[in-house]
C-alpha positions, -999 to +999 in steps of 0.1 A: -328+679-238-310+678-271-329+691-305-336+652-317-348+644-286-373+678-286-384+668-329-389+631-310-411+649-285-434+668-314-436+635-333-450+616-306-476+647-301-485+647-338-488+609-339-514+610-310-533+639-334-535+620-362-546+586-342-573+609-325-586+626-361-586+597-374-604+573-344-628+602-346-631+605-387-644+568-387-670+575-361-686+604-373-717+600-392-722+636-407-699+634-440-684+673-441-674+666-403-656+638-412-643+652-446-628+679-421-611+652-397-595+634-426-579+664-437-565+672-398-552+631-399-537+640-435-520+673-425-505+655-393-494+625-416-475+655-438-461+672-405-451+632-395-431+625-425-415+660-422-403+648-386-393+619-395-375+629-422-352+655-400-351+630-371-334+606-397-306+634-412-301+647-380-292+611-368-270+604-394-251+635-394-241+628-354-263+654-338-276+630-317 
């Protein structure tokens, strides 16, 4: 397994965290819970871009 293949592999693990904190976010009822989830779905979104973002320039630069 090559390193853009392992980033690929965290990516699709922080994609299914945000999907969860954010199925759960618009379920919850009590407002500081879900205040708390939205902040997990936003700190995955961050980590996603990040991943994303090296996937890309490693891609382009031929480590692929």
């Amino acid at each position: 397994m090559n390193q853009i293949e392992k980033l690929q592999d965290i990516l699709n693990d922080e994609i299914a965290h945000q999907l969860f904190y954010n199925e759960h976010a618009v379920r919850i009822t009590d407002s500081a819970t879900r205040q708390f989830l939205m902040q997990l779905r936003d700190d995955k979104m961050r980590n996603i871009t990040l991943l994303q973002t090296e996937i890309d320039k490693m891609r382009k630069q031929g480590k692929v």
